[in-house]
TIRO-2110 file (N, C-alpha, C; in Angstrom, 1 decimal):
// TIRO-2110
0.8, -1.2, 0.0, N, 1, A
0.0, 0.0, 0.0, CA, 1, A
0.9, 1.2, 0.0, C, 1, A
0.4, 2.1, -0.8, N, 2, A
1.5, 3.2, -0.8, CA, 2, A
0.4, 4.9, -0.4, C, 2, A
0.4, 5.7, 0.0, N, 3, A
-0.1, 6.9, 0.2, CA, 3, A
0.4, 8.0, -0.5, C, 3, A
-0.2, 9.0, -1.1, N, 4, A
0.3, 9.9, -1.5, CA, 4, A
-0.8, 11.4, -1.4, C, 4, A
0.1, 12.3, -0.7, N, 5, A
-0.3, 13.6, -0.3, CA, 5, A
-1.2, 14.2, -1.4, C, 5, A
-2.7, 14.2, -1.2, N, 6, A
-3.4, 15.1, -2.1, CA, 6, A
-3.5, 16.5, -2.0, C, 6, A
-2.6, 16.8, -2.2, N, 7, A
-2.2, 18.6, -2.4, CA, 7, A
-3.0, 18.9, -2.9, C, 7, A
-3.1, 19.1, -4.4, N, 8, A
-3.7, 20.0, -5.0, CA, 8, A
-5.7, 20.5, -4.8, C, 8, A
-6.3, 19.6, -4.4, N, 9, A
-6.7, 18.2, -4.3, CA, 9, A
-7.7, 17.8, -5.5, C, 9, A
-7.6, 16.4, -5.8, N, 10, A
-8.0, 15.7, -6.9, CA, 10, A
-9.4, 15.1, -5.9, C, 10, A
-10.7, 15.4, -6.6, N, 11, A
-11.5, 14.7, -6.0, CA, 11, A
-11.6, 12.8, -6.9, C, 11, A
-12.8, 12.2, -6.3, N, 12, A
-12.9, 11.0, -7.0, CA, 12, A
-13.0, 11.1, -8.8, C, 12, A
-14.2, 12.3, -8.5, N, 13, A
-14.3, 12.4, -10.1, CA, 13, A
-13.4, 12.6, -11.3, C, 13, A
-12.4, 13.8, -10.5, N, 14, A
-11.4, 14.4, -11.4, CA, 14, A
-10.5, 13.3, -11.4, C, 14, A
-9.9, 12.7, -10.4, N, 15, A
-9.2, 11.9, -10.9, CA, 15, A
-9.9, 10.5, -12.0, C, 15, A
-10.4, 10.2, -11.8, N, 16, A
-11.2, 8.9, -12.6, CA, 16, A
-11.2, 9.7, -14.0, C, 16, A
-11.3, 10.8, -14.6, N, 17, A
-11.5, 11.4, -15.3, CA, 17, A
-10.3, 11.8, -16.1, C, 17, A
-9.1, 12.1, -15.1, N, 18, A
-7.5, 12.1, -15.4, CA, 18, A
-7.1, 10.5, -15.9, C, 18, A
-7.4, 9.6, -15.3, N, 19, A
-6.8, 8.5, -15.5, CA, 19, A
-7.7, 7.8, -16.8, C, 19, A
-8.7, 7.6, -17.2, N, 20, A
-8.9, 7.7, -18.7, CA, 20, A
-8.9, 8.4, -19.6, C, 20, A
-8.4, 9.4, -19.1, N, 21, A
-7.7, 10.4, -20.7, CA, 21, A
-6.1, 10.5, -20.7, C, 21, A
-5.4, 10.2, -19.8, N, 22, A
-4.0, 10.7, -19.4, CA, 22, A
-3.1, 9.2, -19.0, C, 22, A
-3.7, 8.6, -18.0, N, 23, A
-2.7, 7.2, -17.5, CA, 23, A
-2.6, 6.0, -18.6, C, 23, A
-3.3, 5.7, -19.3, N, 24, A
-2.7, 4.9, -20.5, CA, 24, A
-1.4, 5.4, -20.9, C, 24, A
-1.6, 6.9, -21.6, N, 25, A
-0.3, 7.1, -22.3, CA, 25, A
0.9, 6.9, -21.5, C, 25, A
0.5, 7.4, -20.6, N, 26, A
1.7, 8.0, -19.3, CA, 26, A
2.4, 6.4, -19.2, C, 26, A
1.4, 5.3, -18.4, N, 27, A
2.2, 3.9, -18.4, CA, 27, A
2.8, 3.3, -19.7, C, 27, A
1.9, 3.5, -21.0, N, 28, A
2.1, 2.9, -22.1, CA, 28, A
3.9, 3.5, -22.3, C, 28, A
4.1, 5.0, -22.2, N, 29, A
5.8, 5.2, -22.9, CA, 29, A
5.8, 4.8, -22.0, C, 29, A
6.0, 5.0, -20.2, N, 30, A
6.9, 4.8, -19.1, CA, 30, A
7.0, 3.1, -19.7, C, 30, A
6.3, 2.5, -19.9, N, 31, A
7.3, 1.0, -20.2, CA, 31, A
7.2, 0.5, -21.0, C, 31, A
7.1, 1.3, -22.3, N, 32, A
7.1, 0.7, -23.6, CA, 32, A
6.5, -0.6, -24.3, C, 32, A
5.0, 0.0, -23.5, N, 33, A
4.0, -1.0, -23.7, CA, 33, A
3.0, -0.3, -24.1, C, 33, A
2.0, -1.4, -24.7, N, 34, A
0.7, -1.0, -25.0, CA, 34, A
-0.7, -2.0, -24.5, C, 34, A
-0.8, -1.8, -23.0, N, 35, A
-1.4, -2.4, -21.9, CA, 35, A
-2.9, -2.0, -22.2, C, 35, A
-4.3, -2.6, -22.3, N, 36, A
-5.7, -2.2, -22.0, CA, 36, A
-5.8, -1.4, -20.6, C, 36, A
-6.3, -0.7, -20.5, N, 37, A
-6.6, -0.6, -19.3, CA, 37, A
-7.9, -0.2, -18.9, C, 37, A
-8.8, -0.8, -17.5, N, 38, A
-10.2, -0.1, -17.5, CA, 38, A
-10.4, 0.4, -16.2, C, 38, A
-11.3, 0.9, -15.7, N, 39, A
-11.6, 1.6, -14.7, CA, 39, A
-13.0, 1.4, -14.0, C, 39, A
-13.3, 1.3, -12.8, N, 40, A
-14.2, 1.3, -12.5, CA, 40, A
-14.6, 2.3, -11.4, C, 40, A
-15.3, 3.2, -10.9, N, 41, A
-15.5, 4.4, -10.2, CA, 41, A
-17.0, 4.3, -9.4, C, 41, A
-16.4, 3.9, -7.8, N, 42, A
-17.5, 3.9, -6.7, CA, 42, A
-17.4, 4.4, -6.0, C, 42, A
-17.9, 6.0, -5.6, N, 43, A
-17.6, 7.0, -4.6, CA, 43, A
-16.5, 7.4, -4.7, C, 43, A
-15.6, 7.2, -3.7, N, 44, A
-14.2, 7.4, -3.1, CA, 44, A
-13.5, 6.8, -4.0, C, 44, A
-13.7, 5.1, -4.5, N, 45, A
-12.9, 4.8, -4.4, CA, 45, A
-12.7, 3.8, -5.6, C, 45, A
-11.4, 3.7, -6.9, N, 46, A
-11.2, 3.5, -8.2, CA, 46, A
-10.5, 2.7, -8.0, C, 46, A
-11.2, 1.2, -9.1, N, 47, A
-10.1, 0.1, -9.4, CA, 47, A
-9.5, 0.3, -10.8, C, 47, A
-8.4, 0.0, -10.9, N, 48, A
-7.6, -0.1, -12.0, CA, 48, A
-7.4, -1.8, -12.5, C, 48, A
-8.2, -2.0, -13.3, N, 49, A
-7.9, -3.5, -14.0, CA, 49, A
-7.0, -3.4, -15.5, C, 49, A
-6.2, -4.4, -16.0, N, 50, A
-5.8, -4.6, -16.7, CA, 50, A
-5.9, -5.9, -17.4, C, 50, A
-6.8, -6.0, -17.8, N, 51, A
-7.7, -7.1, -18.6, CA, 51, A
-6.9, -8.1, -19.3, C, 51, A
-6.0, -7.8, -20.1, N, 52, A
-4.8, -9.0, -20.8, CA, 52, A
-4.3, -9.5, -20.5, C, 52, A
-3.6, -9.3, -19.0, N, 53, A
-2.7, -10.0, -18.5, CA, 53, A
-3.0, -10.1, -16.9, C, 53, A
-4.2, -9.5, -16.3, N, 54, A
-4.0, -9.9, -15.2, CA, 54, A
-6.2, -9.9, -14.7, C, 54, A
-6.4, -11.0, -14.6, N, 55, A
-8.0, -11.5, -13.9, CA, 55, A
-8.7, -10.7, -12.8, C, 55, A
-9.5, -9.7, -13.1, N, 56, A
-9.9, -9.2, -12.1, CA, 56, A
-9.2, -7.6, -11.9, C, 56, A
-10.0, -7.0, -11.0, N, 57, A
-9.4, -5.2, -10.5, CA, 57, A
-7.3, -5.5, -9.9, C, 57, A
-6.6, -5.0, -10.5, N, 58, A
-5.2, -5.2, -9.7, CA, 58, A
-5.0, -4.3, -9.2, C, 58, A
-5.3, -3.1, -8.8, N, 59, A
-5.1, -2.1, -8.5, CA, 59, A
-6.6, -1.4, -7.4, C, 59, A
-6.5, -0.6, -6.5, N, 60, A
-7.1, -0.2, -6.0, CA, 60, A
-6.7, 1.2, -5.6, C, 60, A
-7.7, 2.6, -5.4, N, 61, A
-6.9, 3.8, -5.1, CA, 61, A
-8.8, 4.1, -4.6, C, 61, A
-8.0, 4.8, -2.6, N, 62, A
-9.1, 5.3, -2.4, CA, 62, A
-8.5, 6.7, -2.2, C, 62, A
-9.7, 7.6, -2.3, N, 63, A
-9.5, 9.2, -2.3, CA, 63, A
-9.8, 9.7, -1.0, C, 63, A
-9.0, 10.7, -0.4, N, 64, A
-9.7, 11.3, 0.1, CA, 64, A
-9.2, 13.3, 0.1, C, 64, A
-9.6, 13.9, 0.9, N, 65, A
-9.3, 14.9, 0.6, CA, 65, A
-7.8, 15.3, 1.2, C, 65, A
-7.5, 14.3, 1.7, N, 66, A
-6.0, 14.7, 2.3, CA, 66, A
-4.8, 13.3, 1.7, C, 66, A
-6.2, 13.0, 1.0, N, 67, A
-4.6, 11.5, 0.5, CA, 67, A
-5.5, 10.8, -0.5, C, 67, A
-4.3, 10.1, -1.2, N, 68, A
-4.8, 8.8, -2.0, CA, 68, A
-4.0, 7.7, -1.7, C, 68, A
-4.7, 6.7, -1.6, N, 69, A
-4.0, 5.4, -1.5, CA, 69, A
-4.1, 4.4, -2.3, C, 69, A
-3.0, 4.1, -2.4, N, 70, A
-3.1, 2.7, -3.7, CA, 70, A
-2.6, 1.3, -3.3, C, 70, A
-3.6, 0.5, -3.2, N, 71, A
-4.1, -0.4, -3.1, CA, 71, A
-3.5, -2.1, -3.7, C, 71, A
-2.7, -2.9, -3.7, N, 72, A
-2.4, -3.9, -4.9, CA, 72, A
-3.6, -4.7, -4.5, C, 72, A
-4.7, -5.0, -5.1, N, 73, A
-5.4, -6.2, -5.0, CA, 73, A
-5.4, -7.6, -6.2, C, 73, A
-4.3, -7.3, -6.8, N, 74, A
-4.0, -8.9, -7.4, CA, 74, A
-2.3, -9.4, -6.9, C, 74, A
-2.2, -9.5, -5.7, N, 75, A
-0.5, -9.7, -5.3, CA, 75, A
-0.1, -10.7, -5.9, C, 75, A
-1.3, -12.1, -5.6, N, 76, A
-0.7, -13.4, -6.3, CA, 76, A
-0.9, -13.4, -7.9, C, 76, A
-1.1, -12.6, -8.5, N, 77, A
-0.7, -12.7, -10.0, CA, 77, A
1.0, -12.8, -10.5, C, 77, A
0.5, -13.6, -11.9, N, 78, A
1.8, -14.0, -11.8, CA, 78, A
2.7, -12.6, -12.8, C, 78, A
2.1, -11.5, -12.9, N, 79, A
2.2, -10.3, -13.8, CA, 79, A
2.8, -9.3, -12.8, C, 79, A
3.6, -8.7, -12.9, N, 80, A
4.8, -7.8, -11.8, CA, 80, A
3.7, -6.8, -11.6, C, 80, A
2.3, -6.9, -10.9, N, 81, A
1.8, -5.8, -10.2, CA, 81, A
2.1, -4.5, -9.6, C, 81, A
3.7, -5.0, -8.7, N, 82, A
4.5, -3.7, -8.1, CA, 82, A
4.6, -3.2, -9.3, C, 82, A
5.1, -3.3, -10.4, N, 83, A
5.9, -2.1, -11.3, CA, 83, A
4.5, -1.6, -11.6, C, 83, A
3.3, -2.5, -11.8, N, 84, A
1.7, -1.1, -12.2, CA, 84, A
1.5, -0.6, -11.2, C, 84, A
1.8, -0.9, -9.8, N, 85, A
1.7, -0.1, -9.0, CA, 85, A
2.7, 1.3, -8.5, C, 85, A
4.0, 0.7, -9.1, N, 86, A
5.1, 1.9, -9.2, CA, 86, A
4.5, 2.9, -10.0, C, 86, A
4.2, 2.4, -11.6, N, 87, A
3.9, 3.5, -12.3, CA, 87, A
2.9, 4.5, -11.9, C, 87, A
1.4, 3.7, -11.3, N, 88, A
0.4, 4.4, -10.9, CA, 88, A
0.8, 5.7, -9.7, C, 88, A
1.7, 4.9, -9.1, N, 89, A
2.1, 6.0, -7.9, CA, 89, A
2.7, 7.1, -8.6, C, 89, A
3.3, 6.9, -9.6, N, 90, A
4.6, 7.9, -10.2, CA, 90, A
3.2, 8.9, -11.1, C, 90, A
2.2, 8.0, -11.5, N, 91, A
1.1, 9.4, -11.7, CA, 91, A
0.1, 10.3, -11.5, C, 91, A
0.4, 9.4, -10.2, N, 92, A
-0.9, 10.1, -9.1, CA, 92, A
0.0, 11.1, -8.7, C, 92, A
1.1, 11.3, -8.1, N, 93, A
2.3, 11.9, -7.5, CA, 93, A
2.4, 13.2, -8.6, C, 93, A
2.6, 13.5, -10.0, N, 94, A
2.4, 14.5, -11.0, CA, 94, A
1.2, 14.8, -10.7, C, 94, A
0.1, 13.8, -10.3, N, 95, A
-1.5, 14.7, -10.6, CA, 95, A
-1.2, 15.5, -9.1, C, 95, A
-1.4, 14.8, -8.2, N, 96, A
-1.8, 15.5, -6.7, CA, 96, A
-0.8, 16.4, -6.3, C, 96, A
0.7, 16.1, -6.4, N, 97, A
1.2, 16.6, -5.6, CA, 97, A
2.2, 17.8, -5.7, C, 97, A
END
């Protein structure tokens, strides 16, 4: 689980709204891939699934107005989750902070 300081602040919406216009590209160069990605948006709180290669939401990010947290909810996949979770951090961290 990783936290990161919502400065600026990014509500649920804005960010869900950032991350399907902006986080594909952003992960796609950071690793020279071209990964699906989808989203799902309940109140607070946004899963990040990646359909090709890993079964189910792997990612989790709750909002609040003093933080975001991110979540790994597919650990036992056999797909390097930490590094979507590195990148995710490395874009929330440009969006919020």
């Amino acid at each position: 689980m990783a936290t990161i300081n919502n400065v600026k602040p990014l509500s649920a919406e804005k960010l869900f709204d950032l991350l399907k216009t902006a986080f594909a590209d952003y992960i796609n160069g950071k690793l020279n891939s071209n990964l699906a990605i989808e989203y799902a948006h309940v109140f607070n709180e946004i899963n990040v699934s990646f359909p090709e290669v890993i079964e189910g939401p792997a990612l989790n990010i709750t909002i609040t107005e003093q933080e975001l947290t991110v979540t790994v909810l597919a650990a036992g996949s056999d797909y390097n989750t930490g590094l979507l979770a590195e990148q995710l951090n490395g874009f929330l961290e440009e969006q919020a902070g």
